[in-house]
C-alpha distance (Angstrom), angle and dihedral (degrees) to the residues before:
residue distance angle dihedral
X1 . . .
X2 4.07 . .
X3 3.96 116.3 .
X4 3.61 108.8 -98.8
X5 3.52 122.4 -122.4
X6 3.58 99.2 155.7
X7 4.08 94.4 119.8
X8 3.78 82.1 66.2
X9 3.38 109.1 61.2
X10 3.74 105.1 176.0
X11 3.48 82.2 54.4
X12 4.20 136.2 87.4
X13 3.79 143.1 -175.1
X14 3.68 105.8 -143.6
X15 4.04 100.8 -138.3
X16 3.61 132.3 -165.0
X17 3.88 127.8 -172.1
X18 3.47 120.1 -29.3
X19 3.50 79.9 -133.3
X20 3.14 90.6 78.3
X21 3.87 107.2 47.7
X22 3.57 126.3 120.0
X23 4.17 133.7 -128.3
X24 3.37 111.8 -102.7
X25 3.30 100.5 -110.1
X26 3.98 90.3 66.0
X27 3.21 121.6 102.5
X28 3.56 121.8 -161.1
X29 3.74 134.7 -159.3
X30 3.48 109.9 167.8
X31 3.74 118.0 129.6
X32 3.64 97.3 -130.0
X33 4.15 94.5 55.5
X34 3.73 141.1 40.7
X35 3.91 112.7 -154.0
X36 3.72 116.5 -158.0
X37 3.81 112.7 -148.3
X38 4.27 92.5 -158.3
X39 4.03 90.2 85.3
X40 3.79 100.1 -17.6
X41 4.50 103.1 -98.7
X42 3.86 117.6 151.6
X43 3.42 122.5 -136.9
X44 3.80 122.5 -150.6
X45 3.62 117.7 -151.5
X46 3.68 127.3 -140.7
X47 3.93 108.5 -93.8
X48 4.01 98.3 -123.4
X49 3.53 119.5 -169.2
X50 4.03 94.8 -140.2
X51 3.42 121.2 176.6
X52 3.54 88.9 -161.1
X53 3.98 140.1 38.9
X54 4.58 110.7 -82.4
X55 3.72 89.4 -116.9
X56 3.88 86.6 52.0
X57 3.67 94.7 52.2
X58 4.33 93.6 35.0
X59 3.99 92.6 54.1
X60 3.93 94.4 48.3
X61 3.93 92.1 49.8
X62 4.15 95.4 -103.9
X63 3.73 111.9 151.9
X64 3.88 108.9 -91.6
X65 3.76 127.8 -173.0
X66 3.85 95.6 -144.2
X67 4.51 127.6 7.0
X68 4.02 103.0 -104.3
X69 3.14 124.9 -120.5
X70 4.06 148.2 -142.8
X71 3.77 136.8 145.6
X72 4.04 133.6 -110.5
X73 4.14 98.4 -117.3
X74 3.32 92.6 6.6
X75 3.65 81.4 144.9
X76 4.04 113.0 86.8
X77 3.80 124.5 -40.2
X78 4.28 94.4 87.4
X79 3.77 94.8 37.3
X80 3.93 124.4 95.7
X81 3.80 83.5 -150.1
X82 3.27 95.7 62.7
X83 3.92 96.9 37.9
X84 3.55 90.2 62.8
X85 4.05 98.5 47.9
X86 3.84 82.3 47.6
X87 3.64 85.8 57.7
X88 3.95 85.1 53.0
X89 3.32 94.6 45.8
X90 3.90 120.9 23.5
X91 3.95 106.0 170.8
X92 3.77 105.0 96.0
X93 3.82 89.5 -161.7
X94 4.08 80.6 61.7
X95 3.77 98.4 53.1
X96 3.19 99.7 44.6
X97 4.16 101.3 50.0
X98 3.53 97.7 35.3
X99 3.98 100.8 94.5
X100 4.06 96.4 -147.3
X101 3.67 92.1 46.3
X102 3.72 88.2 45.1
X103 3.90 98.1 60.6
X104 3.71 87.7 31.2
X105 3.65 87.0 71.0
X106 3.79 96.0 23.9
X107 4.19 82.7 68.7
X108 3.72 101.3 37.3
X109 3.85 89.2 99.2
X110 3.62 100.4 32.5
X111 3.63 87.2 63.2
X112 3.18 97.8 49.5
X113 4.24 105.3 29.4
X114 3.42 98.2 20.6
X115 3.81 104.8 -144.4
X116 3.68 131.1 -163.7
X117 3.61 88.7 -123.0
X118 4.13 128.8 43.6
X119 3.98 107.5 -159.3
X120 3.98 116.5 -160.0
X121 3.37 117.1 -104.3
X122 3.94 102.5 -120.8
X123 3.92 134.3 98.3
X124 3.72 134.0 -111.6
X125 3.60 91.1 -112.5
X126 3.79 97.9 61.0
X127 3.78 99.0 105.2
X128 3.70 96.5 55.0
X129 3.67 93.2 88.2
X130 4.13 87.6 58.3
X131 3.67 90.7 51.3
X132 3.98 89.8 57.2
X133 3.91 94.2 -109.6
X134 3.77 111.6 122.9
X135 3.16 131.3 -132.7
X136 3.98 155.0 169.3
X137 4.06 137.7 -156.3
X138 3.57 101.9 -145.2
X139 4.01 129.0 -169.1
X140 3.13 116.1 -116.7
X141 3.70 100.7 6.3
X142 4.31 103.0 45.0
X143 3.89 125.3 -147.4
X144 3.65 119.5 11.7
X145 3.97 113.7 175.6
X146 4.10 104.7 -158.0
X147 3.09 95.3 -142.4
X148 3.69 130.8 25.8
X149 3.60 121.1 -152.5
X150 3.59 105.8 -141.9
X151 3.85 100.4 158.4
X152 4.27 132.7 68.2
X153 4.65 80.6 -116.2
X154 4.10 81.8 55.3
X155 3.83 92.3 37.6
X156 3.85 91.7 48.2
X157 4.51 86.9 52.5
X158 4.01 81.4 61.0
X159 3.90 103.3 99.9
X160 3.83 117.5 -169.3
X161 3.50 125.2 -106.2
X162 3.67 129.4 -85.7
X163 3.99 108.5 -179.2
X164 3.33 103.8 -170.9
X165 3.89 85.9 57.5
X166 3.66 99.2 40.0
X167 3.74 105.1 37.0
X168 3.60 117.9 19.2
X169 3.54 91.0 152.8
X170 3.73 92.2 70.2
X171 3.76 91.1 57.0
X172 3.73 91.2 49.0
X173 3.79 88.6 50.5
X174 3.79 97.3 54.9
X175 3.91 96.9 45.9
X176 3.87 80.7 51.6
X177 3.67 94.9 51.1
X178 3.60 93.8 42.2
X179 4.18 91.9 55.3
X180 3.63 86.7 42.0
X181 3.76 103.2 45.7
X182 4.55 84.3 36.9
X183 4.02 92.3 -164.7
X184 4.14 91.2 -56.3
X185 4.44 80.9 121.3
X186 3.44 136.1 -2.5
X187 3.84 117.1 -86.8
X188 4.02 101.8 -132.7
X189 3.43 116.8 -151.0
X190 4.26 122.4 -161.8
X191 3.96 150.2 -155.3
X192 3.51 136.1 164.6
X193 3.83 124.2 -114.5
X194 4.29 122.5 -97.8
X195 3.78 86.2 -110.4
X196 4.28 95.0 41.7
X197 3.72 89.4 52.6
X198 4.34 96.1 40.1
X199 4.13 83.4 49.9
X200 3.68 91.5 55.2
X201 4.13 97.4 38.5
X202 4.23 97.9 48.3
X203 4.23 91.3 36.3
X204 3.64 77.9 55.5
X205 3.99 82.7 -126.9
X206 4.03 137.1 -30.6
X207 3.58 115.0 12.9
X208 4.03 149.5 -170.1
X209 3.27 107.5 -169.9
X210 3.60 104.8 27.9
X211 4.25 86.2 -144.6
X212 3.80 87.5 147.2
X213 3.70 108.1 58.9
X214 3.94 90.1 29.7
X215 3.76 92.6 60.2
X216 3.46 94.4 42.2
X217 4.15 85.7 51.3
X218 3.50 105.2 48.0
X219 4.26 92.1 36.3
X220 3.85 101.2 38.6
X221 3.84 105.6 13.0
X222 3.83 93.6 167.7
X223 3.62 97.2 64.5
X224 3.60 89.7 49.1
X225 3.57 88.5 51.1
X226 3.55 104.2 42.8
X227 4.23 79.0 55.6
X228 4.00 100.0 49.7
X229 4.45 79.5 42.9
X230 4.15 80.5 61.2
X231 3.54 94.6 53.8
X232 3.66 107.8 41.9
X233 3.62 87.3 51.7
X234 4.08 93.8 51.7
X235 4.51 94.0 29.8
X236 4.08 80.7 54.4
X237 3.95 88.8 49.0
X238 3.82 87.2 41.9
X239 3.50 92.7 56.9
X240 3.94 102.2 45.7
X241 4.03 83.2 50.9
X242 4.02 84.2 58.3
X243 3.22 91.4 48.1
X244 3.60 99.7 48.6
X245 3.89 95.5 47.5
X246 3.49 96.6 53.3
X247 4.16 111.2 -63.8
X248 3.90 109.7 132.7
X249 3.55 94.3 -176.9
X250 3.84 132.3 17.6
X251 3.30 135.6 -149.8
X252 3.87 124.3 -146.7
X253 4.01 112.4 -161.6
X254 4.11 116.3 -154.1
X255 3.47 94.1 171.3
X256 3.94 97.8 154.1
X257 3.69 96.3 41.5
X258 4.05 91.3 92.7
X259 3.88 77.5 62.2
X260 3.86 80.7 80.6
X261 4.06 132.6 73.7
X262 3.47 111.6 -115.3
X263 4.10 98.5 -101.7
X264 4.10 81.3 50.5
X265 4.06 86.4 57.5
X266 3.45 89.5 54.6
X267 3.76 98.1 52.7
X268 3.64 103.7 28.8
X269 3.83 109.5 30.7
X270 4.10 114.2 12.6
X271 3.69 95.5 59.3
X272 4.01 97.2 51.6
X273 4.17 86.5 45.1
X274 3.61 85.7 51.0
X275 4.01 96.2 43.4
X276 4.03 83.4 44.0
X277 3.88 93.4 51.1
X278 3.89 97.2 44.9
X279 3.58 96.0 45.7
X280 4.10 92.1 56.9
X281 3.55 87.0 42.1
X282 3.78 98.8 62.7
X283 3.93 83.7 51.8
X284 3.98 104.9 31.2
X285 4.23 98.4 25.8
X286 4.06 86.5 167.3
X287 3.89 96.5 43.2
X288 3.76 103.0 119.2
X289 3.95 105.1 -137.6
X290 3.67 125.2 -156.4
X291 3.84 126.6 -150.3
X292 3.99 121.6 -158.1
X293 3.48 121.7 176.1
X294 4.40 108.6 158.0
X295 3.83 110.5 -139.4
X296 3.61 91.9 25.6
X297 3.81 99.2 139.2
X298 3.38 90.9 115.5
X299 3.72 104.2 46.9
X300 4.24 102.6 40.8
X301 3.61 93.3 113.3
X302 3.77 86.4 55.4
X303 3.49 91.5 43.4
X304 3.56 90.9 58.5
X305 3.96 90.6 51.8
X306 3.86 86.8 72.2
X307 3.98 91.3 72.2
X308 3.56 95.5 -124.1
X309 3.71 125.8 156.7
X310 3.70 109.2 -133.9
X311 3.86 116.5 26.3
X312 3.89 105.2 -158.4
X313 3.83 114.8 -136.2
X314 3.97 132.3 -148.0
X315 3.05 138.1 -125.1
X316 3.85 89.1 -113.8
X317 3.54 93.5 55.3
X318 4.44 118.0 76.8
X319 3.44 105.7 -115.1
X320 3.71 86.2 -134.5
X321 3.46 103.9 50.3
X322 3.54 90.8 54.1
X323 3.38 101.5 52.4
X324 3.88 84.8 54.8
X325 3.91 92.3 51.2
X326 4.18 88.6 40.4
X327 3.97 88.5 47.8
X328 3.88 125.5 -157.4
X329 3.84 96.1 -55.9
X330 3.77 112.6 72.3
X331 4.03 122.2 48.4
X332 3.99 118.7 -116.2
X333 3.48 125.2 -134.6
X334 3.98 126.6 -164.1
X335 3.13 146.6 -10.6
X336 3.54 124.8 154.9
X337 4.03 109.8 115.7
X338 3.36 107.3 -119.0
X339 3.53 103.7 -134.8
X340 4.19 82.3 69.3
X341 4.12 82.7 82.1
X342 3.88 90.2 68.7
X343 4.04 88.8 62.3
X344 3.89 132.7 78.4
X345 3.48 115.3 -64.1
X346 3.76 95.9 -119.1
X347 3.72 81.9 53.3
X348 3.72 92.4 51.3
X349 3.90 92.7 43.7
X350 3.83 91.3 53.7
X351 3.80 85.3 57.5
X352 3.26 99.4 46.2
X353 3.79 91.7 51.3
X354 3.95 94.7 51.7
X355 4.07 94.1 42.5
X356 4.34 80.2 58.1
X357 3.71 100.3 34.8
X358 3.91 86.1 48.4
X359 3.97 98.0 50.1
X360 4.12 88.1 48.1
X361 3.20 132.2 -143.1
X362 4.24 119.6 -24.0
X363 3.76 137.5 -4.1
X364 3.63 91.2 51.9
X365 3.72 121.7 119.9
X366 3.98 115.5 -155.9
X367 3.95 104.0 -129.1
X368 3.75 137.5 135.3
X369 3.84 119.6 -98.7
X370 3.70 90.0 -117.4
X371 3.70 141.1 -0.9
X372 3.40 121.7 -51.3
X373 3.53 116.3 -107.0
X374 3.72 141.6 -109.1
X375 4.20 110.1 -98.5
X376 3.55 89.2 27.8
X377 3.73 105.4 155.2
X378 3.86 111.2 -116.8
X379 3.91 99.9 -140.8
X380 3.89 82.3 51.4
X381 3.75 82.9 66.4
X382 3.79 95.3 39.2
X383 3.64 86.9 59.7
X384 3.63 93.1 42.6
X385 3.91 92.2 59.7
X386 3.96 87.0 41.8
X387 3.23 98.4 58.6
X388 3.53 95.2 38.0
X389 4.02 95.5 51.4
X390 3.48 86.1 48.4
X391 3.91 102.3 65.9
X392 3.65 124.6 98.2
X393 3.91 131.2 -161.6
């Protein structure tokens, strides 16, 4: 039985005997074939002679036979593999800076899924240490920052980042990647946002209610400012080091910035995304940047107002309405919820074929609208790639 692709017309499998086709319990990851477990057809792709990675070529408007495609976390937290060198190694803080545990777990899915883009394994609150704030990654309970500055004395103890001095391993790791990966993907690089990063330092970590940083914004603005100032200035550092060590693309993660009103956007997030973007710009013109914010429905225009590249969708967000709001000019990423990767796989095919059909044809990049989740089922995400590999425009 051949994969069905029918409810996305502009789009085709590319079949070959039935000879040939595999059970559905096969997974395959050779370059030169695509199995599809819903009824076992291969697809061949297109031999391309790229100079550069797909999601290079897709995000900078290049003609592309099919959108690429990678996952948010696809790195660890659903995969045995990782599991088990958790189990060898439990302290997040060690994982993530120790460069061969790093690319380790950078390349557990691209051996296995083969994505068109390889993100570091890391976390957006890696530089805090180098700008003397504190901090912890904590099982069971996440980020806890030891001690929160909350006043313009604490803010003026924050020292921008230098990330050659502070977290050589993540350089190491991305020239690593890059060698190991040789142009096959993208290697994705990432930071977190000024306001991301001053939500999790004055809540003192994860937060609901976000009482913290919103009292100290609306009753002394200028310390929070002269705090977010201190971050774009080191997250736009942190992202030409990426960049320069390997990173052909970076993504910059805002997730608590739909924490704020829209008027609050524009004062305490939008102009630090746009300082951020400009600076690396001036640097790194062709560095394709990526902005995710999750429940951003109502801020996208906004979001494009920071002159990003990529604007990152989710799942609560029609694909096609915001490509209308976004307009023709800046690449989508996403937007397929991830909690679709716990259904049937003709169920998640069917998804995946609308989220493509409805962003149209080029600078689109397949992803989820969030990070996958914990329990996810791993031939779920076989067939996710599958299917996904196997589209053509």
């Amino acid at each position: 039985m051949a994969c069905n692709y029918s409810s996305l017309s502009s789009f085709s499998a590319i079949p070959i005997s039935s000879k040939s086709a595999f059970p559905s319990s096969s997974r395959c990851n050779v370059k030169s074939r695509i199995c599809c477990s819903v009824g076992g057809t291969v697809a061949e792709p297109k031999a391309i002679n790229a100079t550069e990675p797909l999601l290079l070529d897709a995000v900078r408007g290049k003609e592309v036979e099919r959108p690429p495609v990678w996952l948010m976390r696809q790195a660890g937290r659903y995969m045995k593999s990782y599991q088990i060198l958790c189990e060898k190694h439990p302290s997040f803080r060690e994982r993530s800076e120790n460069v061969d545990l790093v690319v380790e777990i950078s390349l557990q899915p691209w051996k296995v899924f083969q994505p068109d883009g390889v993100i570091l394994f890391s976390d957006i609150l890696t530089p805090l240490s180098g700008m003397n704030i504190p901090f912890d990654i904590i099982k069971g309970k996440g980020p806890v920052i030891f001690d929160p500055p909350r006043t313009a004395t604490d803010v003026e103890k924050v020292r921008e980042f230098i990330p050659e001095e502070s977290v050589p391993y993540v350089g190491e790791a991305l020239t690593i990647l890059r060698k190991e990966v040789n142009n096959q993907a993208a290697v994705l690089g990432f930071v977190g946002a000024p306001f991301t990063l001053a939500s999790y330092v004055i809540e003192g970590g994860s937060s609901k209610n976000f009482t913290k940083i919103k009292r100290l914004a609306f009753a002394e603005p200028k310390v929070l400012h002269a705090l977010l100032q201190k971050f774009a200035t080191s997250m736009a550092k942190y992202i030409r080091y990426q960049a320069d060590n390997g990173a052909q693309a970076v993504q910059i993660f805002d997730s608590w910035a739909t924490e704020l009103s829209p008027v609050d956007f524009e004062e305490f997030s939008l102009p630090y995304l746009k300082q951020i973007v400009d600076s690396v710009k001036l640097t790194h013109p062709d560095l394709p940047l990526i902005l995710y914010a999750s429940g951003s429905g109502g801020l996208l225009e906004r979001l494009l107002l920071t002159g990003v590249d990529v604007v990152s969708l989710d799942w609560t967000v029609d694909m096609a309405d915001g490509r209308r709001r976004l307009g023709p000019n800046v690449a989508v990423q996403g937007n397929v919820d991830p909690g679709v990767l716990f259904g049937s796989k003709d169920f998640i095919t069917n998804r995946i074929n609308d989220t493509v059909k409805k962003a149209g044809r080029g600078k689109h990049i397949l992803n989820l609208g969030h990070g996958i989740k914990v329990g996810t089922p791993e031939e779920n995400v076989a067939h996710f790639f599958e299917v996904a590999k196997g589209l053509r425009y």
